[in-house]
TILUM-318977 format. One record per atom (N, C-alpha, C, CB): x, y, z; residue number from 1; atom name. Coordinates in steps of 0.2 Angstrom, whole numbers, plus 5000, padded with zeros to 4 digits. Each point is the difference from the previous one (the first is absolute). Glycine has a CB too. Example, Ala and Ser with C-alpha at 12.3 -4.5 7.8 and 13.67 -1.06 7.14 Angstrom:
// TILUM-318977
[[5066; 4972; 5039]; 1; "N"] [[4996; 5006; 5000]; 1; "CA"] [[5004; 5006; 5000]; 1; "C"] [[4991; 4994; 5006]; 1; "CB"] [[5007; 5011; 4990]; 2; "N"] [[5004; 5006; 5001]; 2; "CA"] [[4996; 5005; 5003]; 2; "C"] [[5006; 4997; 4990]; 2; "CB"] 
***
This chain:
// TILUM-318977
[[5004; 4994; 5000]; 1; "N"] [[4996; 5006; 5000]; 1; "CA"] [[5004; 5006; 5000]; 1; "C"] [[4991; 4994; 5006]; 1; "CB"] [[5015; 5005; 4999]; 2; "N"] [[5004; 5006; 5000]; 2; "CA"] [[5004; 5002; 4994]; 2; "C"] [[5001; 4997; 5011]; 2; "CB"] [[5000; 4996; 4984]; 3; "N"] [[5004; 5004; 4994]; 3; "CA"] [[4995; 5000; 4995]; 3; "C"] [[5012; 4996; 5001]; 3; "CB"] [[4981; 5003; 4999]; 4; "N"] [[4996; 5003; 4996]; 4; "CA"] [[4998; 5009; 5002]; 4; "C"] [[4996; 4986; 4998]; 4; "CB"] [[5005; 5014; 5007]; 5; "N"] [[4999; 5008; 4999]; 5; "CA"] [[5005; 5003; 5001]; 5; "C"] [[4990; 5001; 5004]; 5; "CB"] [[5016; 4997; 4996]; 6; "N"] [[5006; 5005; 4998]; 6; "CA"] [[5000; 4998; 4993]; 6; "C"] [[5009; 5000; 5013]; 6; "CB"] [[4990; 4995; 4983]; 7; "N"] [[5000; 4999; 4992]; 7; "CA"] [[4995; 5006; 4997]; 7; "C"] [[5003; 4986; 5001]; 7; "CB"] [[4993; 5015; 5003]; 8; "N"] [[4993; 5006; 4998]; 8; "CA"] [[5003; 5007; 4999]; 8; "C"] [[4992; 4994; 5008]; 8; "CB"] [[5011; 5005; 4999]; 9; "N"] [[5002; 5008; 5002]; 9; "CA"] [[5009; 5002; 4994]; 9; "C"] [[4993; 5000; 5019]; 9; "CB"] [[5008; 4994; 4980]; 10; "N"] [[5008; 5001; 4996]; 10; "CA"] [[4994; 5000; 4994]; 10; "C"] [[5014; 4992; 5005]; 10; "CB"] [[4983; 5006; 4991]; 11; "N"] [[4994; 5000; 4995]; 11; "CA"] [[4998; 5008; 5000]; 11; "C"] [[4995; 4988; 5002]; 11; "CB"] [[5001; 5014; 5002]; 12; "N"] [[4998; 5007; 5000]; 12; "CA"] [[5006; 5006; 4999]; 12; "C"] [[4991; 4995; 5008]; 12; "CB"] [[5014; 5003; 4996]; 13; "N"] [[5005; 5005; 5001]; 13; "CA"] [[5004; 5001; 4991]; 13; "C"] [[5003; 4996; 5015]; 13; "CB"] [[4999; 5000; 4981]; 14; "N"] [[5002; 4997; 4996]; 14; "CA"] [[4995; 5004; 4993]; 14; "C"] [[5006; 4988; 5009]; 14; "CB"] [[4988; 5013; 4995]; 15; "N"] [[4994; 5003; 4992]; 15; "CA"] [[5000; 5006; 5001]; 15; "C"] [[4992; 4993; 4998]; 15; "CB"] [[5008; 5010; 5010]; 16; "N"] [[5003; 5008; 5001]; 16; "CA"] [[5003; 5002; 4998]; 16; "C"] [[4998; 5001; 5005]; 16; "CB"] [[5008; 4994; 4991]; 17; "N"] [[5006; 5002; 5001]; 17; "CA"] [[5000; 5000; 4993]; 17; "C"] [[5006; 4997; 5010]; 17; "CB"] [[4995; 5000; 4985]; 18; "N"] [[4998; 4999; 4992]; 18; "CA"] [[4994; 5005; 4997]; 18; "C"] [[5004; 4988; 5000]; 18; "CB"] [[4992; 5013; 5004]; 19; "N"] [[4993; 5005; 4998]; 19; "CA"] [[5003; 5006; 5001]; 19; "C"] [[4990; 4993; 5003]; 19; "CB"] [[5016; 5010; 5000]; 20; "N"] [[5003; 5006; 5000]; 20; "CA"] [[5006; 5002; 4996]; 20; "C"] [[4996; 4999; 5011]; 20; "CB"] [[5004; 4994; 4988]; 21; "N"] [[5006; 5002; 4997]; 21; "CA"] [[5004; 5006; 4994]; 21; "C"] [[4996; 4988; 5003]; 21; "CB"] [[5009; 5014; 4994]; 22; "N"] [[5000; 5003; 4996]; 22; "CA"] [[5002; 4998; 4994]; 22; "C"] [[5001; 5006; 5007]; 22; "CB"] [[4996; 4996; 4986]; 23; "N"] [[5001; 4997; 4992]; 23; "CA"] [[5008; 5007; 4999]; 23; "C"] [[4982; 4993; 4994]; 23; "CB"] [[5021; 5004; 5005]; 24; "N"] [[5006; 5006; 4998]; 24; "CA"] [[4997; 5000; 4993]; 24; "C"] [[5012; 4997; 5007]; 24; "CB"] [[4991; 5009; 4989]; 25; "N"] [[5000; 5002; 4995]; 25; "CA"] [[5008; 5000; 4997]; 25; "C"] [[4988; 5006; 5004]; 25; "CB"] [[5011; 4987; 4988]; 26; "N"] [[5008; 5001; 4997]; 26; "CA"] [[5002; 5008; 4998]; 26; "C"] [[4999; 4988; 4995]; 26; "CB"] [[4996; 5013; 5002]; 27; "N"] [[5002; 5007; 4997]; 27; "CA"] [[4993; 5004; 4998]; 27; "C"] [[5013; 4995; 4994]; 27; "CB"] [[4987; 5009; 5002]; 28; "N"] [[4994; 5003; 4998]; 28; "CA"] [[4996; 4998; 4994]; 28; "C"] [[5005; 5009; 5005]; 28; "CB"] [[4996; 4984; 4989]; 29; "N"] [[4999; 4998; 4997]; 29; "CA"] [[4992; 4996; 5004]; 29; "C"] [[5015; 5001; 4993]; 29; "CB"] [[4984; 5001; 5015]; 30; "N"] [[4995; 4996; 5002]; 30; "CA"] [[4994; 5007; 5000]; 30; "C"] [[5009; 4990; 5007]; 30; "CB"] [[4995; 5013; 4995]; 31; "N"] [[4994; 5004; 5000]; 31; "CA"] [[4998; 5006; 4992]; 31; "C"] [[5002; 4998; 5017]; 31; "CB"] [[5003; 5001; 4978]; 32; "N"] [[4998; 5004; 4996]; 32; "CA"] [[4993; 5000; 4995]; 32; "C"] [[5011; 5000; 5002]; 32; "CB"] [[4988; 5006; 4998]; 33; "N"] [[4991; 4998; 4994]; 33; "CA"] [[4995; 5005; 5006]; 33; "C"] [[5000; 4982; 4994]; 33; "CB"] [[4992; 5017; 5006]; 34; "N"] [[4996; 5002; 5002]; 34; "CA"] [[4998; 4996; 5005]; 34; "C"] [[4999; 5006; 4992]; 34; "CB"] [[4999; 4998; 5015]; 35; "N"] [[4997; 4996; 5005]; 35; "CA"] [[4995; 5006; 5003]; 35; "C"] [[5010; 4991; 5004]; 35; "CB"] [[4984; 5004; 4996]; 36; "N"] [[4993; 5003; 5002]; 36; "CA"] [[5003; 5001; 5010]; 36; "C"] [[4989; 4991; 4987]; 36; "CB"] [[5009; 5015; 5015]; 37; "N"] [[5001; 5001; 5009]; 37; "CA"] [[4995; 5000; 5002]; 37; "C"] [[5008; 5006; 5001]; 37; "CB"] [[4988; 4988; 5002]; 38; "N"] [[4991; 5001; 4999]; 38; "CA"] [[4999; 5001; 5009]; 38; "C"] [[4997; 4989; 4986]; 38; "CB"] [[5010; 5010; 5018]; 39; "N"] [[4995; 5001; 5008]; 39; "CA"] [[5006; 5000; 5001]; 39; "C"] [[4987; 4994; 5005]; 39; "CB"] [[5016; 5012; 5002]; 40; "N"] [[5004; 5000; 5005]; 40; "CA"] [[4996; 4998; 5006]; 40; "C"] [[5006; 5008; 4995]; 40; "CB"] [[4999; 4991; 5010]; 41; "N"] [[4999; 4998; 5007]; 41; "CA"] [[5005; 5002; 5007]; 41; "C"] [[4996; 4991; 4993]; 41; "CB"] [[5001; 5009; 5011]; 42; "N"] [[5006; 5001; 5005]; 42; "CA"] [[5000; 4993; 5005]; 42; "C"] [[4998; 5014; 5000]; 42; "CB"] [[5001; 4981; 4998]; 43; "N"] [[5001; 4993; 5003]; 43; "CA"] [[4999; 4996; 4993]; 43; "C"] [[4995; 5002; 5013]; 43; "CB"] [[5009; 4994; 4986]; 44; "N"] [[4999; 4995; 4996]; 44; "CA"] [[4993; 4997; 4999]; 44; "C"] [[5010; 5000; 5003]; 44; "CB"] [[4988; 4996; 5001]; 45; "N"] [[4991; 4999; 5001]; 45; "CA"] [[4996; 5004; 5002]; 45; "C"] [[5002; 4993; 5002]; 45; "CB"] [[5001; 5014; 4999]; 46; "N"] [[4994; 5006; 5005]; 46; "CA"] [[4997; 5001; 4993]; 46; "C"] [[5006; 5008; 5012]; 46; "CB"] [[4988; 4996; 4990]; 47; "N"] [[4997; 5003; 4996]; 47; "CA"] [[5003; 5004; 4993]; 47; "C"] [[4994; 4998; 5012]; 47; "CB"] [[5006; 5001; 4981]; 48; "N"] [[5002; 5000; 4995]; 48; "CA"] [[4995; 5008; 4997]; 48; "C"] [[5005; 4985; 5000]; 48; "CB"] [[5001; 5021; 4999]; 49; "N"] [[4995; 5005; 4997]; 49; "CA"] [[5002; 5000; 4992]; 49; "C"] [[5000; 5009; 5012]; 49; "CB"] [[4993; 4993; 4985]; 50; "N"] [[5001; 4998; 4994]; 50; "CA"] [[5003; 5005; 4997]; 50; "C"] [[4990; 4993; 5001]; 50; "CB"] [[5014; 5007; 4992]; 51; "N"] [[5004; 5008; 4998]; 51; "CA"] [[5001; 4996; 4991]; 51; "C"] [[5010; 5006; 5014]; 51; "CB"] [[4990; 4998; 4984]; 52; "N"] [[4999; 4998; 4993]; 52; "CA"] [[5007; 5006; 4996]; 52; "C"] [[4983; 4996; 5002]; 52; "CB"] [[5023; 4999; 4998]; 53; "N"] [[5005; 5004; 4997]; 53; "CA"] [[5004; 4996; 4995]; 53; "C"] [[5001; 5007; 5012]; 53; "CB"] [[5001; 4994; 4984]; 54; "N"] [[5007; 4996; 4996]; 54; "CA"] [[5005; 4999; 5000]; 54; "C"] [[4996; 5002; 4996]; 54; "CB"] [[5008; 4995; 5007]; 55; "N"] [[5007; 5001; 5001]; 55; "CA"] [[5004; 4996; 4992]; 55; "C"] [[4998; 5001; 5016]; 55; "CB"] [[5005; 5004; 4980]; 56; "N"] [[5004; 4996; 4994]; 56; "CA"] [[5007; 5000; 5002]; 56; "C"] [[4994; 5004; 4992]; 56; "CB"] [[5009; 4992; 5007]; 57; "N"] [[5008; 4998; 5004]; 57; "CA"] [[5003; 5000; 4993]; 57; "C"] [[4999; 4992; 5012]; 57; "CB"] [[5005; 5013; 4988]; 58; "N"] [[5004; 5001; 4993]; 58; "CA"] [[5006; 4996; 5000]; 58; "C"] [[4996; 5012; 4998]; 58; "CB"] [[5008; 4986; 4996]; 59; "N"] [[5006; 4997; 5001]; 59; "CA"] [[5007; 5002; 5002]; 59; "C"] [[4993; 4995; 4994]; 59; "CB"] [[5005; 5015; 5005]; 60; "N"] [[5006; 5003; 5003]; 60; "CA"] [[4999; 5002; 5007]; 60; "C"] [[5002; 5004; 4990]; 60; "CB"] [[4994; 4992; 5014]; 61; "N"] [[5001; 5004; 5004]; 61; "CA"] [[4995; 5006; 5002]; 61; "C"] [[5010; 4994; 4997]; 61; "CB"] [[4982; 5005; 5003]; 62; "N"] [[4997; 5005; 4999]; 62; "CA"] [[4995; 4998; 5001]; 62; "C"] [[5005; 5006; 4994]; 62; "CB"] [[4989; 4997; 5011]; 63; "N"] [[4996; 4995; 5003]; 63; "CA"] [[4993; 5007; 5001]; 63; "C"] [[5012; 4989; 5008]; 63; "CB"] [[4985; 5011; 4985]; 64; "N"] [[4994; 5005; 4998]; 64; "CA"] [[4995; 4997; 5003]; 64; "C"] [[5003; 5003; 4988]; 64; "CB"] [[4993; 5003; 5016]; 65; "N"] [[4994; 4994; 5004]; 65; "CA"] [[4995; 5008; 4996]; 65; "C"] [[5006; 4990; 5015]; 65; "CB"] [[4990; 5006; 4984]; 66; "N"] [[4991; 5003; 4997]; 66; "CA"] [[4996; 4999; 5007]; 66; "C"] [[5000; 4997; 4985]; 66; "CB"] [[4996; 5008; 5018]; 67; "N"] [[4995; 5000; 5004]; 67; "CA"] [[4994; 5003; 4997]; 67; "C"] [[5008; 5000; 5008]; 67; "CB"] [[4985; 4997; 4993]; 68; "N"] [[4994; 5004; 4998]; 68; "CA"] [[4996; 5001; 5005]; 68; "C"] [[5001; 4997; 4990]; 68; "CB"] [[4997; 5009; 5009]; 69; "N"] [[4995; 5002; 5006]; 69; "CA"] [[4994; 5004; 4997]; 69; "C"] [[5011; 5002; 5010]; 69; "CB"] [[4985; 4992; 4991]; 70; "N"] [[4993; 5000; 4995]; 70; "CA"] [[4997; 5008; 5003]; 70; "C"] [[4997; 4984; 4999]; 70; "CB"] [[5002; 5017; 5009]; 71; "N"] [[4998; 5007; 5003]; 71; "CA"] [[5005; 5006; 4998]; 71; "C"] [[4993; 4994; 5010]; 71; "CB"] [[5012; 5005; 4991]; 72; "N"] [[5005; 5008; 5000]; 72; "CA"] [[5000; 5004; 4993]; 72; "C"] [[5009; 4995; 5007]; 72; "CB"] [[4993; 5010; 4993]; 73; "N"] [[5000; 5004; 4996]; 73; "CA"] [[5005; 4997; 4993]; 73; "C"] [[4999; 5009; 5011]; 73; "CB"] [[5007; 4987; 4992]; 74; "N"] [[5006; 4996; 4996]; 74; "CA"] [[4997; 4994; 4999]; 74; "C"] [[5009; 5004; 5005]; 74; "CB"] [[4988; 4993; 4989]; 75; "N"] [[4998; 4996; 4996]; 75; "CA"] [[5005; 4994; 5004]; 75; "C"] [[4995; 5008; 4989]; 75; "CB"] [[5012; 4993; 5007]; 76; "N"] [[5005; 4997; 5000]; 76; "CA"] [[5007; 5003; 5004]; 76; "C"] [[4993; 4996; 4989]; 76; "CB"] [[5011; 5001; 5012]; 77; "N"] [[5006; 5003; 5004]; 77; "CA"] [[5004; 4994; 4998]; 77; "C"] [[4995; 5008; 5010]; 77; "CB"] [[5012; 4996; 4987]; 78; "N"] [[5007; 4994; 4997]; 78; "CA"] [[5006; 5003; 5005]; 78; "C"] [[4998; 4999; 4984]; 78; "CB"] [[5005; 4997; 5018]; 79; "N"] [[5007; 5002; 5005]; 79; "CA"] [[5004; 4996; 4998]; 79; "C"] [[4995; 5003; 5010]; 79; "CB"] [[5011; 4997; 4988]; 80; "N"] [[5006; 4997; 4997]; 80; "CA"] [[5005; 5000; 5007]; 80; "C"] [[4997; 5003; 4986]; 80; "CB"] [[5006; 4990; 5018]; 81; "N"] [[5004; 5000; 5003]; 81; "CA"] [[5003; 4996; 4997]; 81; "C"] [[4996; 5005; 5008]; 81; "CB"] [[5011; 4994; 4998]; 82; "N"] [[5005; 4996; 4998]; 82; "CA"] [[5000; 4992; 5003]; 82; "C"] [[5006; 5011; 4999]; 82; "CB"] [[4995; 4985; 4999]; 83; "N"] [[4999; 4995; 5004]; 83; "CA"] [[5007; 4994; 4999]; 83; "C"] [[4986; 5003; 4999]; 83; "CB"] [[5015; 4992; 5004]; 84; "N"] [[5006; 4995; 4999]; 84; "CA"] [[4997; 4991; 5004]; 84; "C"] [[5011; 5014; 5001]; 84; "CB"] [[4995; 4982; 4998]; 85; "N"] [[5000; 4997; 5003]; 85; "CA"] [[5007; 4997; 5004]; 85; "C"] [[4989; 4999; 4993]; 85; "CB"] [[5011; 5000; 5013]; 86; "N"] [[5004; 4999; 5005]; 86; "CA"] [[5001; 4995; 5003]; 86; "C"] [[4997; 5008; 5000]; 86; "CB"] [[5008; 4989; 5000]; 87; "N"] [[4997; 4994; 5005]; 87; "CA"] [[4995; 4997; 5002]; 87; "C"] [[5005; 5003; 5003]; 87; "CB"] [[4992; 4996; 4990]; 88; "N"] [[4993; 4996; 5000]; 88; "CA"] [[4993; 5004; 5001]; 88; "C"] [[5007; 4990; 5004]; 88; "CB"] [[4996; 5016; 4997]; 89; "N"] [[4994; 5003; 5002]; 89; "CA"] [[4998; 5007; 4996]; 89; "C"] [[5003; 4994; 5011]; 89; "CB"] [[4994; 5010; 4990]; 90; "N"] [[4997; 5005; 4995]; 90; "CA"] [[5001; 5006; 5003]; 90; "C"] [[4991; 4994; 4995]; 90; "CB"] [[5011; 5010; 5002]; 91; "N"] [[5003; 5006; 5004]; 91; "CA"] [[4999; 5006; 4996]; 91; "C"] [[5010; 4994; 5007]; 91; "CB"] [[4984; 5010; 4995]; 92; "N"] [[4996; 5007; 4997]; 92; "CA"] [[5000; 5004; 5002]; 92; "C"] [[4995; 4996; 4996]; 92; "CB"] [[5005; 5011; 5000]; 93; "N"] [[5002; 5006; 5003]; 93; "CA"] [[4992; 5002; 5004]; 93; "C"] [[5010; 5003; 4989]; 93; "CB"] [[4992; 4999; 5016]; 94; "N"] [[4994; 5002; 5005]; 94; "CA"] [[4996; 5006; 4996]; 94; "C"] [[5007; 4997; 5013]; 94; "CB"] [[4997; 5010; 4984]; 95; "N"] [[4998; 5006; 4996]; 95; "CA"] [[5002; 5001; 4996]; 95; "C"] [[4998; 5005; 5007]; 95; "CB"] [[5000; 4996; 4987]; 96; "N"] [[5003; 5002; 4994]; 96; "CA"] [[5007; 5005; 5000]; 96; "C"] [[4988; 4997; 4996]; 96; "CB"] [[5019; 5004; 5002]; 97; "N"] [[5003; 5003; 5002]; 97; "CA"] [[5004; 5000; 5007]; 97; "C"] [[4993; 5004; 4991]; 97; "CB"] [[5004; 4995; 5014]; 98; "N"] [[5006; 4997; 5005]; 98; "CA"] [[5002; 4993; 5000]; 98; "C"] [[4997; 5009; 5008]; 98; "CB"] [[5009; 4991; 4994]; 99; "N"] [[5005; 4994; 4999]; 99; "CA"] [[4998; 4995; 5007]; 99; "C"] [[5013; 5008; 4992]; 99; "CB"] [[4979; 4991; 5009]; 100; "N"] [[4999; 4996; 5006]; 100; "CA"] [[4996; 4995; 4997]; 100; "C"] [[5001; 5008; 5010]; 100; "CB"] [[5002; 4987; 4993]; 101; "N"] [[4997; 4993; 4996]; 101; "CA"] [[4996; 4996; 5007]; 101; "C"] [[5012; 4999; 4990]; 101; "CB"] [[4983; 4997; 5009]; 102; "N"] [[5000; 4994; 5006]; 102; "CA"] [[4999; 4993; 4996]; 102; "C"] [[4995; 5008; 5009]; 102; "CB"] [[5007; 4988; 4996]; 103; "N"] [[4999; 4994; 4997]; 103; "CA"] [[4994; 4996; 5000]; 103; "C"] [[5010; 5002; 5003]; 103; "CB"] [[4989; 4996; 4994]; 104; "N"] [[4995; 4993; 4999]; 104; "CA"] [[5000; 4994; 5000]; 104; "C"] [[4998; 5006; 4996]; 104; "CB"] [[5000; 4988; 5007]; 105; "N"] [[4999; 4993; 5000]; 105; "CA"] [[4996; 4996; 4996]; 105; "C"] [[5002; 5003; 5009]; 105; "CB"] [[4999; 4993; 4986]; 106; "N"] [[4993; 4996; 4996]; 106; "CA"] [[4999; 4997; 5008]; 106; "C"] [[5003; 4996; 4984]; 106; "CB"] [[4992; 5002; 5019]; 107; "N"] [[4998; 4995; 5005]; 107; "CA"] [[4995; 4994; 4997]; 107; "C"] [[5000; 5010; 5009]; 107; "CB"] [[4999; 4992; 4984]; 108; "N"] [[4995; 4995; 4997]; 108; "CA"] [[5001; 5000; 4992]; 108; "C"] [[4990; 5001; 5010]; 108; "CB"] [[5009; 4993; 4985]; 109; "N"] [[5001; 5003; 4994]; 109; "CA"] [[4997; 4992; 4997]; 109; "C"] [[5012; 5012; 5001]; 109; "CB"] [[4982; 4991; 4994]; 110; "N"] [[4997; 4991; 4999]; 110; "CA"] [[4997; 5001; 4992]; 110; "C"] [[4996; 4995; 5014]; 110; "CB"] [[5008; 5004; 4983]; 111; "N"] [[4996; 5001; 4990]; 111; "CA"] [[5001; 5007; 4999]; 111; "C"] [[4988; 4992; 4999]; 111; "CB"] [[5008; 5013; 5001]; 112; "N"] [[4998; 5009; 5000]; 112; "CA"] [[5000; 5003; 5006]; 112; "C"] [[4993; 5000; 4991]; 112; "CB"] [[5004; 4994; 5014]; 113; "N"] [[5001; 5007; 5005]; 113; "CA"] [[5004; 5002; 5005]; 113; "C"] [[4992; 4999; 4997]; 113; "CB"] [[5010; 5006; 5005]; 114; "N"] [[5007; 5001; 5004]; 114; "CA"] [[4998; 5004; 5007]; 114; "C"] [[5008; 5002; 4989]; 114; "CB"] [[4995; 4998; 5016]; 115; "N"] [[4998; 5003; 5007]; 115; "CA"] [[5006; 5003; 5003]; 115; "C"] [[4990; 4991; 5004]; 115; "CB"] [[5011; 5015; 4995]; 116; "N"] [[5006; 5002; 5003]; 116; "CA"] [[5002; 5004; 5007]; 116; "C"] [[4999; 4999; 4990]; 116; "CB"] [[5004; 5001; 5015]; 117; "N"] [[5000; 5003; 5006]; 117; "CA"] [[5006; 5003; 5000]; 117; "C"] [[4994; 4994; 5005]; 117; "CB"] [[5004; 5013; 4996]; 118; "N"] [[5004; 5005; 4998]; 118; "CA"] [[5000; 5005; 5007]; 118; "C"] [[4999; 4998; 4986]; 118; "CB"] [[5005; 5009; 5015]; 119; "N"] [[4999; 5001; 5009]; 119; "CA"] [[4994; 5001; 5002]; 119; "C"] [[5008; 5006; 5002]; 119; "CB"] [[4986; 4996; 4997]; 120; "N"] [[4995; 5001; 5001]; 120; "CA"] [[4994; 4998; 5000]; 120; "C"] [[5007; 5005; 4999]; 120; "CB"] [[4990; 4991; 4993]; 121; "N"] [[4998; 4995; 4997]; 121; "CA"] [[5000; 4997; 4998]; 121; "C"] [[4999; 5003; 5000]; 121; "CB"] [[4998; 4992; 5000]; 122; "N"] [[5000; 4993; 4996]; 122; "CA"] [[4994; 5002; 4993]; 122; "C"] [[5003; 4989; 5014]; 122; "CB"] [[5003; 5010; 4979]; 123; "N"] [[4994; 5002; 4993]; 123; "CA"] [[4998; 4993; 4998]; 123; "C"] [[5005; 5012; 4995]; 123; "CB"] [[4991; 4987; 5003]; 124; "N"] [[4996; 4993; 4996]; 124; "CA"] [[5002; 5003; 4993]; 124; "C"] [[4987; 4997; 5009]; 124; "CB"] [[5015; 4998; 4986]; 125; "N"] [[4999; 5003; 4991]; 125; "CA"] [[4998; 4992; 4998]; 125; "C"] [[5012; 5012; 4997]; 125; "CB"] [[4988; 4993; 4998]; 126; "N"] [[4997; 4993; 4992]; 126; "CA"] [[5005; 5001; 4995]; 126; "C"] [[4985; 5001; 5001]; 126; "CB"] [[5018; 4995; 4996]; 127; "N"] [[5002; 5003; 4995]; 127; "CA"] [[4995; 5000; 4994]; 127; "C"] [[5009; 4997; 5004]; 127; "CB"] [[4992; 5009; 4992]; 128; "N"] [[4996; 5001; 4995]; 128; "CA"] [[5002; 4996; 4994]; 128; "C"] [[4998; 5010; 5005]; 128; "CB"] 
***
């Protein structure tokens, strides 16, 4: 009985541990093209706000995101920053024009779609 519930609790520990895991990124050949940004989060499972943005990952290094905001005045809005890959991980410019970057994590990646954790949020995409 005793080594069935330490075989459980090594069982459980072991799916916490692979379900967190991090997917590295070889280079940017993974994420280049169009990804649909369809919900942010400030928990991975919490509650998912819905945002309707494009993010195109160019192959120099240039990471054009399109937002639409169906009520504002701005139809559309384009922002061009810089982006890279790092030690497996995605490293973008926080503002256009200053040299501050943060990093990101794939935490999930399965056919099209990608879940990234980055300082703040975790973004859900699709590739387009």
């Amino acid at each position: 009985m005793k080594n069935c519930v330490k075989l459980l609790l090594l069982a459980a520990a072991f799916q916490s541990f692979t379900a967190s895991a991090d997917i590295p990124l070889k280079d940017n050949s993974e994420l280049v093209g169009k990804w649909n940004l369809y919900a942010e989060a400030a928990k991975v499972d919490g509650e998912k706000k819905a945002v309707k943005v494009e993010w195109i990952f160019q192959k120099d290094g240039t990471l054009e995101t399109i937002s639409t905001d169906s009520v504002g005045r701005t139809k559309e809005m384009k922002i061009a920053i810089k982006y890279s890959v790092e030690n497996g991980e995605l490293k973008k410019q926080t503002t256009p024009g200053r040299e501050k970057y943060e990093s990101c994590k794939v935490i999930e990646k399965e056919g099209s779609n990608m879940v990234l954790k980055c300082t703040y949020l975790y973004f859900f995409l699709t590739k387009i």
